[in-house]
One Martini backbone bead per residue (centre of mass of N, CA, C, O) as a GRO file, in nm:
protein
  371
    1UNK     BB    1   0.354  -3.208  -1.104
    2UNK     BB    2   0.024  -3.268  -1.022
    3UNK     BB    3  -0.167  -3.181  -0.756
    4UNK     BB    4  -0.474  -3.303  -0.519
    5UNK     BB    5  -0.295  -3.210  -0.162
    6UNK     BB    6  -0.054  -2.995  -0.184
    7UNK     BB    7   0.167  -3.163  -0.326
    8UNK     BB    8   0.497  -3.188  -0.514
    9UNK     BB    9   0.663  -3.255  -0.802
   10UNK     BB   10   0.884  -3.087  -0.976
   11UNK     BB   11   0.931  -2.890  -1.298
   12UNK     BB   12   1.159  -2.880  -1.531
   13UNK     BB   13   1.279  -2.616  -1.757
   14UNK     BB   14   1.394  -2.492  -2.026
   15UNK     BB   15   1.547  -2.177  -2.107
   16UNK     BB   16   1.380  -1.932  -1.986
   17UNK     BB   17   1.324  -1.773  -1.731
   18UNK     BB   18   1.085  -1.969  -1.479
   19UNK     BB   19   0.840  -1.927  -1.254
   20UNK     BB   20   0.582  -2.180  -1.144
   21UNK     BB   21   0.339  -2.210  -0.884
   22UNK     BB   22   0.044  -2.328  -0.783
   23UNK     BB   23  -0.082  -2.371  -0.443
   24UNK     BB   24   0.118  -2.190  -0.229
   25UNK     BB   25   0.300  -2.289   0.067
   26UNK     BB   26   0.424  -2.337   0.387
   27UNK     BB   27   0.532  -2.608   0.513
   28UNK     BB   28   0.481  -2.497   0.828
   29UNK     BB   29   0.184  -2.487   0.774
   30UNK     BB   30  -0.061  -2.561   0.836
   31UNK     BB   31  -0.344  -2.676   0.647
   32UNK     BB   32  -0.602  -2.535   0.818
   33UNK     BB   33  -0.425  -2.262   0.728
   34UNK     BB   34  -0.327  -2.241   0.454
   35UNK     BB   35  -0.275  -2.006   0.214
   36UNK     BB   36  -0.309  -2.007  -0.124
   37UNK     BB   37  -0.082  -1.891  -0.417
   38UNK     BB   38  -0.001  -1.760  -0.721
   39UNK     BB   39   0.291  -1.767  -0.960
   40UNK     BB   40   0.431  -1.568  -1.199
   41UNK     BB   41   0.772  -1.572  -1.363
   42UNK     BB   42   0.936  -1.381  -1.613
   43UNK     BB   43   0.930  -1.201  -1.882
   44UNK     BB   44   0.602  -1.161  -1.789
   45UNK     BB   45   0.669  -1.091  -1.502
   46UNK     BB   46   0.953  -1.050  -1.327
   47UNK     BB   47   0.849  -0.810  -1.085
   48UNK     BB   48   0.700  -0.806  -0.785
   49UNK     BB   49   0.520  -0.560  -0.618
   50UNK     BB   50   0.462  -0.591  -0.274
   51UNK     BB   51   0.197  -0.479  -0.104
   52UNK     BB   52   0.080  -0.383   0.256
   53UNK     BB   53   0.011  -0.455   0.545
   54UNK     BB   54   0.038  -0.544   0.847
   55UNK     BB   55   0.014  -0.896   0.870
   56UNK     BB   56  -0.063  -0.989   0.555
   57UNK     BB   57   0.180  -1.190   0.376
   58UNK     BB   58   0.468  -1.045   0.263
   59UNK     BB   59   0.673  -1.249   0.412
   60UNK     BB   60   0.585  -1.489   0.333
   61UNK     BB   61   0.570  -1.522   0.084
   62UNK     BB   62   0.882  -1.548   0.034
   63UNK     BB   63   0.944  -1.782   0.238
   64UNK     BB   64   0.764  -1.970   0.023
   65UNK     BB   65   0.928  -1.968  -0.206
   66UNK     BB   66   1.248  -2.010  -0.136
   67UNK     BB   67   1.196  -2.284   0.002
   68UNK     BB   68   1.056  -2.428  -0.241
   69UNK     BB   69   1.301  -2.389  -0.451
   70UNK     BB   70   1.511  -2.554  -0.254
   71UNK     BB   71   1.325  -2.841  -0.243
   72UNK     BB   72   1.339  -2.880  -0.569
   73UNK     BB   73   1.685  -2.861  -0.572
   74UNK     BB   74   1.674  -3.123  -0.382
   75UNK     BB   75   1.425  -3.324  -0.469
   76UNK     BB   76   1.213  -3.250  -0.354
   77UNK     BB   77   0.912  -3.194  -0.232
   78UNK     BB   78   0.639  -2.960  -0.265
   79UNK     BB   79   0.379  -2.726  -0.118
   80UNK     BB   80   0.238  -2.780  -0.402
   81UNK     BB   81   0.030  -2.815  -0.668
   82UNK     BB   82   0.258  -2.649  -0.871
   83UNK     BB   83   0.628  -2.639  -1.016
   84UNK     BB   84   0.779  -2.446  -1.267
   85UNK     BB   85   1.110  -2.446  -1.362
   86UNK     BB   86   1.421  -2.298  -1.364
   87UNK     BB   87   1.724  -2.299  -1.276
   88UNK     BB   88   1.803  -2.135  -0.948
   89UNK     BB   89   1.932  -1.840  -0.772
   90UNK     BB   90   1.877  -1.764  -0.410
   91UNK     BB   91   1.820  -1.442  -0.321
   92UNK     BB   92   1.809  -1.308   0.007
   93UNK     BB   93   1.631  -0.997   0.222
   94UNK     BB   94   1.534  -1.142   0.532
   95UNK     BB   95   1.594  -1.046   0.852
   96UNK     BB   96   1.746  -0.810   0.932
   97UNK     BB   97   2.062  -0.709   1.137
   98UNK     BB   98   2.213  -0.516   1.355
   99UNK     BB   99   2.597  -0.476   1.471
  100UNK     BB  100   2.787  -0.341   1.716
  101UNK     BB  101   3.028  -0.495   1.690
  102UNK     BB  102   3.088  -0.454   1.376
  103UNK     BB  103   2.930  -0.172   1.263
  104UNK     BB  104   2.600  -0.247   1.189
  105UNK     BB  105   2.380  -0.132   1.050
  106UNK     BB  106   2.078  -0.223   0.873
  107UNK     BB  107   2.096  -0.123   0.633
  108UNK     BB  108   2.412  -0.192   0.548
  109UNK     BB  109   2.316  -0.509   0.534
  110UNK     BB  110   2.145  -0.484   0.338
  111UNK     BB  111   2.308  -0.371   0.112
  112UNK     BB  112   2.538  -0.610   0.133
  113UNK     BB  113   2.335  -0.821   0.049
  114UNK     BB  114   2.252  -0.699  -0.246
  115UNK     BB  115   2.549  -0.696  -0.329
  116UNK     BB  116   2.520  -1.023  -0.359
  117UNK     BB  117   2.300  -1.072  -0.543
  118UNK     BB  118   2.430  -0.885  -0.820
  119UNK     BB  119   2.626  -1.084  -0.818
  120UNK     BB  120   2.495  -1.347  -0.876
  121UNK     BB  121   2.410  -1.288  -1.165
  122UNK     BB  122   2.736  -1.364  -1.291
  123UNK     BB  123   2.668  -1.635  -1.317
  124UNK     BB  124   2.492  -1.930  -1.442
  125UNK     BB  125   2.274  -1.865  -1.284
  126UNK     BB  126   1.961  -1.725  -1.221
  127UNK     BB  127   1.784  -1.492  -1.010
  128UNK     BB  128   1.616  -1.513  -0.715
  129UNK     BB  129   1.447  -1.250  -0.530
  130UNK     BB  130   1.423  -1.162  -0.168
  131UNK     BB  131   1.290  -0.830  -0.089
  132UNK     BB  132   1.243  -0.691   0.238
  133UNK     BB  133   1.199  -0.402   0.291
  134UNK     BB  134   1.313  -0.193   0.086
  135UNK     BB  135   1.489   0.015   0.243
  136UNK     BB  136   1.396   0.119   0.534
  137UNK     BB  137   1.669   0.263   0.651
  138UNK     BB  138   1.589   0.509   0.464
  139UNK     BB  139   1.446   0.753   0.329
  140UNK     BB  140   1.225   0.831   0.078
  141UNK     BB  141   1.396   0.940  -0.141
  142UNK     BB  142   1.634   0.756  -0.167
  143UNK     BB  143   1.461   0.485  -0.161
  144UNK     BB  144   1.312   0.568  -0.449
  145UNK     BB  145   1.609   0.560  -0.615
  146UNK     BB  146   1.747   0.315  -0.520
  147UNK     BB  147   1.544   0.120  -0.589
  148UNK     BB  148   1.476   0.153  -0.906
  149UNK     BB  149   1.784   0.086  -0.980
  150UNK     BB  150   1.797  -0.195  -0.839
  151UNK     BB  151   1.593  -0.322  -0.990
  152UNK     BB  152   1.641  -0.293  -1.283
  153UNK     BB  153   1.943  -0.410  -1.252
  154UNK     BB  154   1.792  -0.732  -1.195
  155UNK     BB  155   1.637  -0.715  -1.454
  156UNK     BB  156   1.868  -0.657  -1.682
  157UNK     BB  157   1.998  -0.964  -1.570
  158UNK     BB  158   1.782  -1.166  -1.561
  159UNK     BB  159   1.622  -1.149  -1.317
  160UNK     BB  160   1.385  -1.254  -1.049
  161UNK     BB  161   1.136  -1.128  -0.824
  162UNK     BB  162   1.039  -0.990  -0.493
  163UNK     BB  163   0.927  -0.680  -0.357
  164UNK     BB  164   0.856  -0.501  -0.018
  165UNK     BB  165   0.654  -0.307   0.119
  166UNK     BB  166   0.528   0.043   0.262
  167UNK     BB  167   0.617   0.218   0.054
  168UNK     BB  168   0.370   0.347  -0.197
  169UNK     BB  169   0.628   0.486  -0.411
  170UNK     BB  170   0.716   0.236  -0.537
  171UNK     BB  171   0.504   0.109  -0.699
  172UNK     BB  172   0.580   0.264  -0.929
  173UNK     BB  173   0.821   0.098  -1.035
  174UNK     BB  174   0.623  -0.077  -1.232
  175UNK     BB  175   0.544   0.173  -1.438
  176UNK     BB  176   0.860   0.154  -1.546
  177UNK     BB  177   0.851  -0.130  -1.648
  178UNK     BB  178   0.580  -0.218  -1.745
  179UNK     BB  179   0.582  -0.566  -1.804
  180UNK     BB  180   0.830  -0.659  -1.605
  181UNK     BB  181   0.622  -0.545  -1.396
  182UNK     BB  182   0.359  -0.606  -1.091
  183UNK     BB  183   0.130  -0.520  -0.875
  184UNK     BB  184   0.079  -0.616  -0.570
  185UNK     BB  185  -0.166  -0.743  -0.250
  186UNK     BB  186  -0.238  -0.705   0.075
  187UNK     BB  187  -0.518  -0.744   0.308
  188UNK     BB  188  -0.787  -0.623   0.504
  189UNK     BB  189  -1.017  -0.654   0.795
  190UNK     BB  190  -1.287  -0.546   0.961
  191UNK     BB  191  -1.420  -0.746   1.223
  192UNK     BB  192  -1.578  -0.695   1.521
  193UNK     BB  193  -1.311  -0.455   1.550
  194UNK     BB  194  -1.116  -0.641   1.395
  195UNK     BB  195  -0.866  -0.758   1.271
  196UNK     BB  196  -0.859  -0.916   0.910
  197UNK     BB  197  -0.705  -1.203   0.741
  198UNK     BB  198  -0.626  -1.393   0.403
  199UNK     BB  199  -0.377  -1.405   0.246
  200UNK     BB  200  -0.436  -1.269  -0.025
  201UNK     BB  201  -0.374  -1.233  -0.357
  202UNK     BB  202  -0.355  -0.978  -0.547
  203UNK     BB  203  -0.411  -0.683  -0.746
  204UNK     BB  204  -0.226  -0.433  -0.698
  205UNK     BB  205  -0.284  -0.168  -0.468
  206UNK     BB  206  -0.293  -0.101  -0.171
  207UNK     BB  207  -0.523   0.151  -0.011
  208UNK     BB  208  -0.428   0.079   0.292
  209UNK     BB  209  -0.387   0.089   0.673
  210UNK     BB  210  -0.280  -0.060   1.012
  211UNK     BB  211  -0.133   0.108   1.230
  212UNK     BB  212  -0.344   0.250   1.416
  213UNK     BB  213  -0.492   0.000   1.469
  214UNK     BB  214  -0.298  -0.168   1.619
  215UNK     BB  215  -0.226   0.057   1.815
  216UNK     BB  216  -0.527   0.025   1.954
  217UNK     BB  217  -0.501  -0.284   1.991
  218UNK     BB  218  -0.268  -0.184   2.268
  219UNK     BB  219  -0.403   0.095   2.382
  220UNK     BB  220  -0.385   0.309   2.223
  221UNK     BB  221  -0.405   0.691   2.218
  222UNK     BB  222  -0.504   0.968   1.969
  223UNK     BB  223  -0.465   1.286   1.956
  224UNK     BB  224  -0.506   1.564   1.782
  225UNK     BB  225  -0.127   1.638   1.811
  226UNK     BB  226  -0.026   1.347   1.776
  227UNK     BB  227  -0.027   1.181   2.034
  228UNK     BB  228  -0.005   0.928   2.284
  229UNK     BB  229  -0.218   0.762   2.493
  230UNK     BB  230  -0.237   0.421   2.709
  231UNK     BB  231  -0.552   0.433   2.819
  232UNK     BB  232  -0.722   0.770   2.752
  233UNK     BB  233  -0.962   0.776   2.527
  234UNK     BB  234  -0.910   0.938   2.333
  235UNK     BB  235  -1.014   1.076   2.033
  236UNK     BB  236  -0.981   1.048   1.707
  237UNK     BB  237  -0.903   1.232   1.442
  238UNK     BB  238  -0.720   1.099   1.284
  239UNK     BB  239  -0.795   0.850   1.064
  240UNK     BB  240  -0.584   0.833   0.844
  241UNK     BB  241  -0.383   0.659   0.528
  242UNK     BB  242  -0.366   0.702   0.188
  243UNK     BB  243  -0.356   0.642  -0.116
  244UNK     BB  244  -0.230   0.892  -0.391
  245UNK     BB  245  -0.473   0.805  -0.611
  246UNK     BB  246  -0.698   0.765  -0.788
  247UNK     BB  247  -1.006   0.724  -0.867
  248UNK     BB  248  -1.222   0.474  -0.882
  249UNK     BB  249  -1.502   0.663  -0.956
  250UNK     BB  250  -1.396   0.859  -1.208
  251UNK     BB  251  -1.598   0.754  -1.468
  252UNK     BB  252  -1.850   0.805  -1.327
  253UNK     BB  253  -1.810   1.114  -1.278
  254UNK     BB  254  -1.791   1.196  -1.550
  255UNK     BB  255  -2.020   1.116  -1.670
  256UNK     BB  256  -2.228   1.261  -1.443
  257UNK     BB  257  -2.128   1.527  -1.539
  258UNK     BB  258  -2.211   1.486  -1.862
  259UNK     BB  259  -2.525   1.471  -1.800
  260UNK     BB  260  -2.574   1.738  -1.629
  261UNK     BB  261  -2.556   1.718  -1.279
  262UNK     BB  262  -2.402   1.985  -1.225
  263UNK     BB  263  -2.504   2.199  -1.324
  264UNK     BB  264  -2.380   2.490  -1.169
  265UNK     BB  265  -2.150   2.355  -1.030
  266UNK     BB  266  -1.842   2.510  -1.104
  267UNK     BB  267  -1.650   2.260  -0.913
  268UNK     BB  268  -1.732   2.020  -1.076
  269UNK     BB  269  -1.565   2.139  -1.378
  270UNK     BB  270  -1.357   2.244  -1.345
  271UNK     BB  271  -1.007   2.224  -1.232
  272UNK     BB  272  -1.101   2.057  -0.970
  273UNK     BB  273  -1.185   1.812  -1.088
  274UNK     BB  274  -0.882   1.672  -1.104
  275UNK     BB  275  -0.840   1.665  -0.820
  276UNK     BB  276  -1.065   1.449  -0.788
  277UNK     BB  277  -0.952   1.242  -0.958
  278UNK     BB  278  -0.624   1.316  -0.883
  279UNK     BB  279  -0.379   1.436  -0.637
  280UNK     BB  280  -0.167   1.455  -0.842
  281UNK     BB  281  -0.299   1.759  -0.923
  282UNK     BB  282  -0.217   1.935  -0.672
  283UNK     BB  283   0.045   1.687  -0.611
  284UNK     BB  284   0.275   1.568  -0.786
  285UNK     BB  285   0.449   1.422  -0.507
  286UNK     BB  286   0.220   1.259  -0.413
  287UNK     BB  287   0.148   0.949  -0.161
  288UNK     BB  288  -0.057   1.080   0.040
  289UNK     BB  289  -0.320   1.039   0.269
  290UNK     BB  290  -0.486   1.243   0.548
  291UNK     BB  291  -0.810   1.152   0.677
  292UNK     BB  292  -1.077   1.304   0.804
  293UNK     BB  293  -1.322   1.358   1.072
  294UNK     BB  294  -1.625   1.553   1.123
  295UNK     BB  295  -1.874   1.688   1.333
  296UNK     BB  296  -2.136   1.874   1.240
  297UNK     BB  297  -2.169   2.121   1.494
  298UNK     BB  298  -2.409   2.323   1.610
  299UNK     BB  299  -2.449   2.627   1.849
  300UNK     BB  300  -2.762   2.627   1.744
  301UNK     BB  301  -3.106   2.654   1.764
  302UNK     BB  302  -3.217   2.492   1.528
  303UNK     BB  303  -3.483   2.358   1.347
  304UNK     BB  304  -3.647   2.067   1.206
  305UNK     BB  305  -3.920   2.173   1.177
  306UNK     BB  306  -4.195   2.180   0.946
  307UNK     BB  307  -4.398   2.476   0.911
  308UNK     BB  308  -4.282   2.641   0.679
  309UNK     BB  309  -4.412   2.674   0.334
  310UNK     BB  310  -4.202   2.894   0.238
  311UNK     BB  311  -3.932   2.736   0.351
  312UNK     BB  312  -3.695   2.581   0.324
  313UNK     BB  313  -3.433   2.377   0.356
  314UNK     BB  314  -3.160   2.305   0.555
  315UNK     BB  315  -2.861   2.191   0.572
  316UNK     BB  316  -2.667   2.112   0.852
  317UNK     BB  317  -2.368   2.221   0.682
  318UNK     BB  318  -2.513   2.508   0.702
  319UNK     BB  319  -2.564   2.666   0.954
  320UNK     BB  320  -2.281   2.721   0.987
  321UNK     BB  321  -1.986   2.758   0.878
  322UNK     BB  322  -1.796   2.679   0.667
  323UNK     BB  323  -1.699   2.320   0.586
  324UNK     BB  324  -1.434   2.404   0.482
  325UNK     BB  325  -1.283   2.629   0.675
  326UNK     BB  326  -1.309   2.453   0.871
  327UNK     BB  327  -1.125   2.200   0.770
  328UNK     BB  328  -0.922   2.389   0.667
  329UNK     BB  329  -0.789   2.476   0.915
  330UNK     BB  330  -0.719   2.187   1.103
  331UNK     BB  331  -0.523   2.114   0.855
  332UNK     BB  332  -0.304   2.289   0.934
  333UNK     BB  333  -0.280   2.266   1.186
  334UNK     BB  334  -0.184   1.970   1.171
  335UNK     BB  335   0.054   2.034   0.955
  336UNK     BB  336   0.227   2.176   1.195
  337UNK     BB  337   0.227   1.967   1.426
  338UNK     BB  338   0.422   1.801   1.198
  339UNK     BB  339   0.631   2.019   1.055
  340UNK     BB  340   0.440   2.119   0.779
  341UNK     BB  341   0.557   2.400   0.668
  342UNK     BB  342   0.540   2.696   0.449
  343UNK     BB  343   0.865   2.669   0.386
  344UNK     BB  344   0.798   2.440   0.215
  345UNK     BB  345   0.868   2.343  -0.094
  346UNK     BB  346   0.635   2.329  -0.299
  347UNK     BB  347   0.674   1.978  -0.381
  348UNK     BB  348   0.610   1.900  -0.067
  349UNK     BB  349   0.382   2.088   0.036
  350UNK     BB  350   0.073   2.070   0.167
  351UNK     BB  351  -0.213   1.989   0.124
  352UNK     BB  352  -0.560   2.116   0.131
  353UNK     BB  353  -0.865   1.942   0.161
  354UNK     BB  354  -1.253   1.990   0.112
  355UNK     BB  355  -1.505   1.740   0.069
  356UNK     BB  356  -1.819   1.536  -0.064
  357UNK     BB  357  -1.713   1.372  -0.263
  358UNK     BB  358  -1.680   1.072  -0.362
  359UNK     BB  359  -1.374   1.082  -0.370
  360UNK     BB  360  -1.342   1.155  -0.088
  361UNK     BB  361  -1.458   0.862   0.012
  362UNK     BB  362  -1.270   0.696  -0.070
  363UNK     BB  363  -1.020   0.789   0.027
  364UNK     BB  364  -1.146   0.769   0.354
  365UNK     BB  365  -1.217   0.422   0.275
  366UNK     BB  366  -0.882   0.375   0.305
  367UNK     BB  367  -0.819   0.494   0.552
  368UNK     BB  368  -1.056   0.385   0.763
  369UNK     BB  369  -1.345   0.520   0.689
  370UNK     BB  370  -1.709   0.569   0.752
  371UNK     BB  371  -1.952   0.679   0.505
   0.00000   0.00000   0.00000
């Protein structure tokens, strides 16, 4: 039953399993705040992987969804405009917490809730599954396998459901489920200074994060090295951190190079091309991107006056030594003081990149630069 005051009565349906909502909100947010949001589940896509920064709206939306679907099998009104479902059993892994009587971690605790969620699969009713900051409690590496093996393992049993991430790593895993799965992201912006949340559910992964800002806006502050002063004032060097993806703005680079814009800077058609459109052809196992911003000032006294008309223009980032050079020593530096030694594998090391194309811009602009 469709309703126009953002209530209605929940609409069942028979066959495979489904769930759709449209302008679903949490029934405990007041409706002058409430944002609402439509969700679709069913055969294409089983499971949406929502990314997003923090306080983004990425565990709000689980368990506005959760509660939703336990008050429409209860007979109840639900929160939303339209909600039409097939029969669902509801598992949940969201705020959990280790217990020292127990003698149990948190992660612990997660992987045991999943596999009670795994067990409910073999039940009479299909699985509607709501897994906040899936395996947060393990490296990167084990949790991109472990991950993935688990949500196949949810899909392949005929769940629907969602789970949330800040490791865009994991993004990949609805890649390889094909139509099974899709991508959505929650986002911010600065505004006068401040992080502003609109708690809109977009499509694809998110691009930027915001834990940074968010540890700035409490005081922090962080030095070159690394470390952090407490309302020290220091200038931040390391701008920011953004996803490892192709550069948005690939196909008209491509265009632009086509049309015979880059002259002889044979450095814009090379092999160096590829990395310019997607970082992972630098660094296959690429997941973030580190990126930096620096003024370039030299302590040279050249002159801006043009009064020789035999002499040409010199740009300012060319006054002084190579700002390749420049900017990637100090990447090195960087990735040293972080650990990131020149011993580690192949495929794991660090790579420097220094450059000022389109791309390179998009990048920074994700990270939370702005050029």
């Amino acid at each position: 039953m469709r309703s126009t005051i953002g209530r209605s009565f929940p609409e069942f349906v028979e066959g495979k399993v489904s769930l759709e909502v449209e302008g679903v909100c949490h029934p405990l947010i007041p409706a002058s705040q409430a944002v609402r949001n439509d969700v679709r589940l069913g055969s294409a896509p089983q499971v949406l992987m929502v990314s997003g920064s923090n306080m983004s709206g990425k565990s709000t939306l689980l368990r506005t969804l959760g509660i939703n679907v336990v008050l429409a099998q209860a007979g109840a009104p639900v929160r939303a405009r339209r909600l039409r479902l097939t029969p669902l059993a509801v598992g949940a892994s969201i705020k959990l917490s280790d217990s020292l009587q127990g003698g149990v971690s948190r992660f612990y605790a997660e992987i045991l809730r999943i596999r009670q969620i795994l067990d409910a699969t073999a039940g009479t009713l299909p699985v509607l599954f709501l897994i906040d900051e899936f395996l947060a409690g393990t490296n990167s590496h084990d949790r991109r396998i472990g991950a993935e093996a688990l949500v196949r393992g949810l899909v392949n049993r005929g769940a629907v459901g969602l789970v949330t991430t800040h490791d865009l790593a994991l993004a990949d895993i609805a890649g390889s489920l094909g139509e099974r799965a899709a991508n959505v992201h929650f986002e911010d912006h600065i505004e006068d200074g401040k992080i502003r949340f609109d708690y809109v559910m977009r499509p694809g992964v998110v691009r930027k994060s915001n834990a940074l800002e968010l540890m700035r806006s409490v005081g922090w502050r962080f030095d070159g090295r690394g470390s952090s002063r407490a309302g020290a004032g220091v200038r931040v060097r390391v701008g920011g951190c953004g996803a490892a993806v192709p550069a948005p703005e690939t196909a008209r680079y491509r265009e632009w190079v086509a049309s015979g814009y880059a002259g002889e800077m044979r450095y814009l058609t090379d092999r160096r091309a590829a990395v310019r459109e997607d970082p992972r052809n630098l660094l296959e196992s690429a997941r973030s991107i580190i990126c930096v911003g620096k003024l370039y000032q030299t302590p040279w006294p050249h002159s801006t006056r043009f009064n020789d008309e035999e002499r040409g223009w010199i740009s300012r980032y060319a006054w002084g030594d190579d700002y390749h050079d420049v900017l990637r020593r100090g990447l090195e530096r960087l990735a040293a003081r972080m650990g990131w030694s020149s011993t580690r594998s192949a495929s794991t090391r660090p790579r420097c990149w220094s450059g000022r194309t389109r791309a390179s811009r998009d990048w920074a602009g994700s990270a939370g630069i702005r050029v």
